[in-house]
BAMAR-328528 format. One line per field, with one value per residue (C-alpha): residue in three letters; y negated, z negated, x negated. Coordinates in nm, 2 decimals, decimal comma. Layout:
<sites>
res = (Ala|...)
north = (Y|...)
up = (Z|...)
east = (X|...)
</sites>
This chain:
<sites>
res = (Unk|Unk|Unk|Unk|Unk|Unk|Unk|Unk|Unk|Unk|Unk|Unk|Unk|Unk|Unk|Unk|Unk|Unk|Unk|Unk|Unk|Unk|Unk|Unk|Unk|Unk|Unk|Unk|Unk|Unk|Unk|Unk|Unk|Unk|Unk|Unk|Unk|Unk|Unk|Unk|Unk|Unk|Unk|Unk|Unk|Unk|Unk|Unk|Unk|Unk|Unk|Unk|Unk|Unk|Unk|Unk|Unk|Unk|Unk|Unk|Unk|Unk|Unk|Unk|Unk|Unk|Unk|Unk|Unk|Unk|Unk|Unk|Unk|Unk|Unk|Unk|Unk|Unk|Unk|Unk|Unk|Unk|Unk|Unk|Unk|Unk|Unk|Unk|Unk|Unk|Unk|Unk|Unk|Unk|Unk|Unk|Unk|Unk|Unk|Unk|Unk|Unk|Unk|Unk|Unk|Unk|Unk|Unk|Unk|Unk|Unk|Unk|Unk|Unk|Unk|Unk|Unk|Unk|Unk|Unk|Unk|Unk|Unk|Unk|Unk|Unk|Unk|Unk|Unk|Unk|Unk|Unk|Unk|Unk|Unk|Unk|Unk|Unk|Unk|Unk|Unk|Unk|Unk|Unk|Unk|Unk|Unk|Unk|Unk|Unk|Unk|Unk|Unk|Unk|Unk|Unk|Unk|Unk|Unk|Unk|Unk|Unk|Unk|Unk|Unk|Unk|Unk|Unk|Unk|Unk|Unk|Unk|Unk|Unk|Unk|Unk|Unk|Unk|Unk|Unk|Unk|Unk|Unk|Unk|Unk|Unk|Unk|Unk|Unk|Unk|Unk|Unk|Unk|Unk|Unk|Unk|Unk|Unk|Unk|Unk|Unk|Unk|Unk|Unk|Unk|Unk|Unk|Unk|Unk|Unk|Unk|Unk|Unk|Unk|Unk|Unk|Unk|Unk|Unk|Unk|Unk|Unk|Unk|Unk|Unk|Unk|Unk|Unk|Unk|Unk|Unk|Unk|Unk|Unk|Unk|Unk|Unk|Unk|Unk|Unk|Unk|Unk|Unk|Unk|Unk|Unk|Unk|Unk|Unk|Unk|Unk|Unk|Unk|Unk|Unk|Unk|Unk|Unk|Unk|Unk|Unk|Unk|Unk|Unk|Unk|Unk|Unk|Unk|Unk|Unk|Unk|Unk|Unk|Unk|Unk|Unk|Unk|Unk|Unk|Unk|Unk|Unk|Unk|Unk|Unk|Unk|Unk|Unk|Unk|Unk|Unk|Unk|Unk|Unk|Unk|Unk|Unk|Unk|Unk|Unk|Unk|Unk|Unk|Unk|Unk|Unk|Unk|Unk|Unk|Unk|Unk|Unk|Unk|Unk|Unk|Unk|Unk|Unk|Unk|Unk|Unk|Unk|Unk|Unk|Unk|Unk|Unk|Unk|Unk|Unk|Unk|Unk|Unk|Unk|Unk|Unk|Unk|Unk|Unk|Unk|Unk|Unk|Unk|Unk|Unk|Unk|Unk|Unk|Unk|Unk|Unk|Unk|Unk|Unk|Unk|Unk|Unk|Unk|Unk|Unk)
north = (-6,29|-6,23|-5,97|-5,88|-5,98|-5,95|-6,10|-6,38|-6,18|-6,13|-6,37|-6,72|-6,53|-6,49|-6,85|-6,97|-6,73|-6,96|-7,25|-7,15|-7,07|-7,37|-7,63|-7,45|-7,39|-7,63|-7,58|-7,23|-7,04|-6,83|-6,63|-6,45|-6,13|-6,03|-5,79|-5,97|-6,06|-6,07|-6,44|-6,49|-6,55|-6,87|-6,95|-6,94|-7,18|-7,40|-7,39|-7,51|-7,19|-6,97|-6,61|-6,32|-6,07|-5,69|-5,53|-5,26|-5,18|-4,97|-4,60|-4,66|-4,44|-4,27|-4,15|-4,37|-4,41|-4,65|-4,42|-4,24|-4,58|-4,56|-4,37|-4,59|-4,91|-4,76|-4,72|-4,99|-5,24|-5,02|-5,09|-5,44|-5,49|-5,36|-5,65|-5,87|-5,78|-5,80|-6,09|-6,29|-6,12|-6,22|-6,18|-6,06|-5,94|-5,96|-5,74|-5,86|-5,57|-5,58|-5,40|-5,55|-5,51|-5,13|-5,14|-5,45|-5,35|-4,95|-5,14|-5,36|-5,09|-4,87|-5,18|-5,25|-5,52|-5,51|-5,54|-5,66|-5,50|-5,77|-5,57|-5,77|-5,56|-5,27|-5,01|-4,96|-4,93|-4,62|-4,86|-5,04|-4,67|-4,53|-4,87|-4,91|-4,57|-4,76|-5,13|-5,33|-5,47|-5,45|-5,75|-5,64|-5,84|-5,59|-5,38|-5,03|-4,99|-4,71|-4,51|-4,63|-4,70|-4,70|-4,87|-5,00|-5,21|-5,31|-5,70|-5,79|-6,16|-6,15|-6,35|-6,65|-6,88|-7,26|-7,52|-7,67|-7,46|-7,50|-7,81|-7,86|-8,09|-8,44|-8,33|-8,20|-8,53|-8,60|-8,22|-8,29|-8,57|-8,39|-8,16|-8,36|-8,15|-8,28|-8,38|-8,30|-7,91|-7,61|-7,51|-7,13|-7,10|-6,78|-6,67|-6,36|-6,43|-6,59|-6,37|-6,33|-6,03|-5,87|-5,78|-6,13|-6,29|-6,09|-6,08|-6,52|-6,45|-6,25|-6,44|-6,82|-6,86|-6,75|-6,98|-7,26|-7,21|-7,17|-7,52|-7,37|-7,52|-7,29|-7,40|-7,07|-6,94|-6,73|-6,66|-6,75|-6,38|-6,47|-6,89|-6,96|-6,67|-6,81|-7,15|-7,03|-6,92|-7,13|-7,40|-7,16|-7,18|-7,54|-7,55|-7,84|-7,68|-7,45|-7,61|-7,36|-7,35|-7,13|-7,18|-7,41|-7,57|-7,76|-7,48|-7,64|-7,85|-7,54|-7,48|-7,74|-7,83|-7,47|-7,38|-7,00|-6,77|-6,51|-6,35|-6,06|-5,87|-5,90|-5,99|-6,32|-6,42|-6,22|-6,41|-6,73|-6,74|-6,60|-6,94|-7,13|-6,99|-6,96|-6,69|-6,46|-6,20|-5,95|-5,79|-5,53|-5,46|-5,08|-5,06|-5,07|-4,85|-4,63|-4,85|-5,14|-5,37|-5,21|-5,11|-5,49|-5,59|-5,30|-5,42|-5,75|-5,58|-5,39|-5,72|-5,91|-6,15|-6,08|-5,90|-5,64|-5,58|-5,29|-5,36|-5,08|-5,32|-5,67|-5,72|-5,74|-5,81|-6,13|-6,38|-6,19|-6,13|-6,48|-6,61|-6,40|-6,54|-6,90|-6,93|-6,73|-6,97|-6,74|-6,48|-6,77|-6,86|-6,57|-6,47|-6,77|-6,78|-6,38|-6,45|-6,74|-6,51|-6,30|-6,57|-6,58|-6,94|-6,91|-6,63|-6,75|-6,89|-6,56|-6,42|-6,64|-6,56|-6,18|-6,26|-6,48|-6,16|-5,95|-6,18|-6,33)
up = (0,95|1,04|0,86|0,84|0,80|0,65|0,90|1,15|1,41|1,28|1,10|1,35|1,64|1,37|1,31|1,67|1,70|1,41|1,55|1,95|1,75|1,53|1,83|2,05|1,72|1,47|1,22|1,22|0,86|0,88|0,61|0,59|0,45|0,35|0,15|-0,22|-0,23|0,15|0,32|0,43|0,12|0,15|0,50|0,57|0,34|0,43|0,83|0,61|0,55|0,31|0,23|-0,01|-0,11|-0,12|-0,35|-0,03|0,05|0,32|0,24|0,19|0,42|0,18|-0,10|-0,42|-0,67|-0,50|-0,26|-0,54|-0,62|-0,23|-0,28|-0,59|-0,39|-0,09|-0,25|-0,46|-0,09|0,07|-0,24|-0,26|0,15|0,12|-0,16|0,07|0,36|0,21|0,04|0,36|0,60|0,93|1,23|1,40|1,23|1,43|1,31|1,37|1,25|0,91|0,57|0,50|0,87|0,80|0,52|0,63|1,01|0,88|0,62|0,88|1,11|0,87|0,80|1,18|1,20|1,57|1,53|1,75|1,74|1,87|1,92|1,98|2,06|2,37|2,13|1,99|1,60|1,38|1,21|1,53|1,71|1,45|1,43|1,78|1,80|1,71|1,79|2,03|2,20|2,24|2,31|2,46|2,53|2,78|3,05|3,06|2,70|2,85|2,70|2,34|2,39|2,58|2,93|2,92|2,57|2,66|2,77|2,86|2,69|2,55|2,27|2,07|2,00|1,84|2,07|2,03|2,21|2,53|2,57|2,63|2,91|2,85|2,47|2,54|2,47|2,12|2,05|2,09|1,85|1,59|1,57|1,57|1,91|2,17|2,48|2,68|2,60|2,66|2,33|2,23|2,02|1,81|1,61|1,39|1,25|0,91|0,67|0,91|1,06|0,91|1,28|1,42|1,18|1,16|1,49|1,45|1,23|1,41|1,76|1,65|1,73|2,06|2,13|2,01|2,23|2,53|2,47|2,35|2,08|1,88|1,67|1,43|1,23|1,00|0,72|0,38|0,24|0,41|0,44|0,11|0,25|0,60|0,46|0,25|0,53|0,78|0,55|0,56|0,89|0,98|1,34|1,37|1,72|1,48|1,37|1,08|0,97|0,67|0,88|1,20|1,13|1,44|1,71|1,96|1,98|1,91|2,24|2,41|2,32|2,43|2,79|2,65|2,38|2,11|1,95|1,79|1,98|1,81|1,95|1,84|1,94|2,31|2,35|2,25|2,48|2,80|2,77|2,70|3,03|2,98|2,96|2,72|2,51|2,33|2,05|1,91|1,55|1,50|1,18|1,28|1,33|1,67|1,72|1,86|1,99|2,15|2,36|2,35|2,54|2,77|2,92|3,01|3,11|3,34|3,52|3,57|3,31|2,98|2,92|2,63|2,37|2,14|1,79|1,73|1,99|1,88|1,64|1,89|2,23|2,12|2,25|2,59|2,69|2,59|2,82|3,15|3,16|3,05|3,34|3,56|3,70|3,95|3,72|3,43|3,69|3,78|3,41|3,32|3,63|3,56|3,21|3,28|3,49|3,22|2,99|2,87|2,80|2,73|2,51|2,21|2,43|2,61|2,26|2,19|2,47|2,35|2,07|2,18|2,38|2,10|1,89|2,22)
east = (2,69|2,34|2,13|1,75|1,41|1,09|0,84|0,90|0,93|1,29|1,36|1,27|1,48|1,73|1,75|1,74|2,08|2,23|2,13|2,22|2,57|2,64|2,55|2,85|3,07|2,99|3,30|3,15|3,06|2,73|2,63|2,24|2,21|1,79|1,54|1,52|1,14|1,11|1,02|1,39|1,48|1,27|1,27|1,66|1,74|1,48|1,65|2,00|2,16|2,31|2,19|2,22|1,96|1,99|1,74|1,65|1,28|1,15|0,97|0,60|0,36|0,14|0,23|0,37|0,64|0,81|0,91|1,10|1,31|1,37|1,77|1,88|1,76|1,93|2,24|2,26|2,21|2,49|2,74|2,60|2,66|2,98|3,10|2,94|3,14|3,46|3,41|3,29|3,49|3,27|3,42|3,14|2,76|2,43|2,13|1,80|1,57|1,40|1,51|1,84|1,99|2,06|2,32|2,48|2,54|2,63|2,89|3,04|3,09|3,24|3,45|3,57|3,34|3,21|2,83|2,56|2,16|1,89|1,57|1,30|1,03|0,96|0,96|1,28|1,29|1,46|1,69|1,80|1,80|2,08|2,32|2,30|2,49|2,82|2,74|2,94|2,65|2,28|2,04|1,75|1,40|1,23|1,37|1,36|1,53|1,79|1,52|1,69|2,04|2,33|2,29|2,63|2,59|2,24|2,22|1,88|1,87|1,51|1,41|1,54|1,21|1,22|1,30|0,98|0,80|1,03|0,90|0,53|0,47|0,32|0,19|-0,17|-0,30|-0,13|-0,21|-0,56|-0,62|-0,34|-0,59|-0,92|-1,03|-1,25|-1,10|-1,37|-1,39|-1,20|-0,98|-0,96|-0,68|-0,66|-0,34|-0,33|0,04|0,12|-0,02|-0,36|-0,51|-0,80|-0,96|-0,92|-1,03|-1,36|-1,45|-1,42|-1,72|-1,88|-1,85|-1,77|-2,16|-2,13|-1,83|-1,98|-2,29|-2,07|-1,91|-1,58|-1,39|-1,17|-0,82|-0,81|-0,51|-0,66|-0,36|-0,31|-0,50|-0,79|-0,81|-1,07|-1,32|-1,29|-1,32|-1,62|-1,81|-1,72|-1,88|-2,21|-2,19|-2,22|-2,02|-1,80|-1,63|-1,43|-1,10|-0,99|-0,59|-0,45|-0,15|-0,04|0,33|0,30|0,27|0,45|0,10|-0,10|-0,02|0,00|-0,38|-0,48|-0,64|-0,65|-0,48|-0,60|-0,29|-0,15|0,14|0,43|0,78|0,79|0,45|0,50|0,80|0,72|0,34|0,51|0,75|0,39|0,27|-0,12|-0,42|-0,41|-0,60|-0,33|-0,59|-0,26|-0,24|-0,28|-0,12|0,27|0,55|0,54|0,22|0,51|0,22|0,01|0,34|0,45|0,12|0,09|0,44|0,27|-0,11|0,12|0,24|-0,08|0,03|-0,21|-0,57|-0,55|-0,87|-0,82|-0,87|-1,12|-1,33|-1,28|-1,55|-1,83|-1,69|-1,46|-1,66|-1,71|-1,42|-1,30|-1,61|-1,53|-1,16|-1,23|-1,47|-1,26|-0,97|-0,85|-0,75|-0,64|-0,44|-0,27|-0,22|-0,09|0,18|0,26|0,33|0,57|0,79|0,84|0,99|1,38|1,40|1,78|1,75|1,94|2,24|2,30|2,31|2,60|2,78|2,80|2,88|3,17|3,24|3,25|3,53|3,76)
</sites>
C-alpha cells in the first residue's frame, strides 16, 4: 500500500516506487490511499492504479472554519484508514508525505504493519517526523537527516523521478523542433511547478524584454492559474523568442532542449534537474512549511552545483542573473557537473530493496 499526496512532489515519486515495484514483482497487488479532492485522485489512476480517498485536509494557516471541521475530518480518515487496512491487508505500507500518509501509516502501525517514511525534501516534515518514530525504515534524499530520525532506519536512497528523464542524450535535436525553438540560440527554460508560481511568472514579464534582446529564447511554464493572463500579454508583447506552456507534458524534452534552468525548489523538481545535470537558478517559494525550499536549494548552493535568487529579488534582477551565467561557461560548467554528482539515479530501486527488506 502506498499512501499520500497532494502535489507532485509526492505523488510522481510515489508512482515511480509502484512502478520500480511491479517491474521486480509483477503478480504484486498495490493499493493507493489519497486526500479526496487532492490531484492523486486523478493522477494515480491515470499511471494504472487503484486508490481510495480519505476525506482528511490539512489545518489552514490563518484563521477559518475549516480549521474547525479539522478533528471530525481527522477522525473520520483514521476510522476510514483503519477499514482500509483490514480490508487490504498489505504486507508492507510506504508513506510518501502529503495529507492522507498520516492516518494510513499511524493505522498500519497500530495494526503491525511494518511501515516505511519516504521524505523527499532536506527539511523533514511534522507528519513524516511523528510516523517515523515507529517506522521500520526511513528513505532519505539528502544527508545529514540524523537531525530528524533515527540514524539506524535512515537509508539514504534519494528520490524516485520518471524514467524519462534518465535518459536525455541524443534528444536535444527532436526537443528543439517539438518545441518550435531555434537551433541556433541558447534556450532558457523556466518552470514554476504545475499550478505556476506567482513570482516567476512576473519577473517573465518583467524581464522577457531583456532576454529577448540578449538573443535568448525562453520555453516558459507558467501554470494553469496564470496561462490566459500570461497568454494575454505575451500577445501585447509581440516577442516570438518566448515559447509560453500552461503546462509541459513532455519534460524529458524540456530538458533536453535547455542549456540553462529556472525552477522552483521543490523535491521533485531538485531531484529530477540534478539527474539532468545543467545550470541552474533555484528562485525558492517562500510560502511553505519550515520554508522546505529555500533549505532544498541551499543544500545544493552549498556544493557548487546551483545559483540561488530569493524571491523577494526576482522581479527585477531575472534577466541579470540569467545573463552572467549564460555567458559564463566556466561556472555553467562547474554547476552543471556539481549538480550531476548529487543525483540518485536508482532511487526508486533502492526503495524496493527496503521494502523487500521489510517483508523477507
Amino acid at each position: 500500500m502506498v499512501s499520500g499526496g497532494g502535489t507532485g512532489g509526492h505523488i510522481y515519486p510515489a508512482i515511480a516506487i509502484a512502478n520500480a515495484w511491479m517491474e521486480k514483482h509483477p503478480g504484486s497487488e498495490i493499493l493507493f490511499v489519497g486526500a479526496l479532492g487532492k490531484m492523486e485522485m486523478q493522477k494515480v489512476p491515470e499511471a494504472g492504479y487503484q486508490i481510495k480517498g480519505l476525506p482528511v485536509a490539512g489545518l489552514q494557516r490563518s484563521l477559518s472554519l475549516e480549521n474547525l471541521k479539522f478533528p471530525f475530518k481527522l477522525l473520520k480518515s483514521l476510522s476510514k484508514a483503519s477499514k482500509i487496512i483490514t480490508d487490504f491487508k498489505p504486507d508492507a505500507v510506504v508513506g510518501v508525505g502529503g495529507y492522507a500518509s498520516g492516518p494510513v501509516l499511524y493505522a498500519a502501525q497500530r495494526n503491525g504493519i511494518p511501515t516505511l517514511v519516504q521524505e523527499q525534501n532536506s527539511y523533514a516534515g511534522l507528519t513524516n517526523k511523528i510516523l517515523a518514530k515507529k517506522a521500520k525504515k526511513i528513505c532519505v534524499a539528502y544527508p545529514e537527516m540524523d537531525r530528524f530520525f533515527p540514524t539506524d532506519r535512515i537509508a539514504y536512497t534519494g528520490n524516485p523521478v520518471r524514467k524519462d528523464i534518465l535518459e536525455l542524450s541524443g534528444k536535444k535535436e527532436g526537443a528543439i523542433a517539438h518545441f518550435g525553438l531555434d537551433p541556433a540560440k541558447k534556450t532558457l527554460l523556466v518552470l514554476g511547478g504545475s499550478l505556476g508560481a506567482r513570482t516567476l511568472n512576473q519577473a517573465m514579464l518583467k524581464d522577457m524584454q531583456k532576454l529577448d534582446e540578449e538573443g535568448f529564447q525562453v520555453l516558459w511554464q507558467c501554470g494553469k492559474f496564470y496561462f490566459q493572463e500570461m497568454k494575454s500579454k505575451l500577445a501585447d508583447s509581440g516577442l516570438t523568442t518566448i515559447h509560453l506552456n500552461e503546462f509541459i507534458r513532455e519534460m524529458d524534452l524540456a530538458y533536453a532542449a535547455a542549456d540553462m534552468i529556472v525552477s522552483r525548489a521543490g523535491a521533485l523538481s531538485v531531484s529530477e534537474l540534478s539527474l539532468v545535470g545543467k545550470p541552474v537558478i533555484f528562485i525558492p517559494s517562500p510560502n511553505v512549511a519550515e520554508d522546505h525550499q529555500t533549505k532544498n536549494a541551499m543544500a545544493y548552493v552549498n556544493h557548487e552545483a546551483a545559483l540561488l535568487l530569493k524571491d523577494s529579488a526576482a522581479e527585477g534582477a531575472l534577466a541579470q542573473k540569467v545573463t552572467m551565467l549564460m555567458k559564463d561557461r566556466q561556472l555553467s560548467e562547474l554547476l552543471g557537473k556539481n549538480i550531476k554528482n548529487l543525483a540518485k539515479p536508482n532511487a526508486a530501486n533502492a526503495i524496493v530493496k527496503e521494502i523487500e527488506q521489510l517483508i523477507a
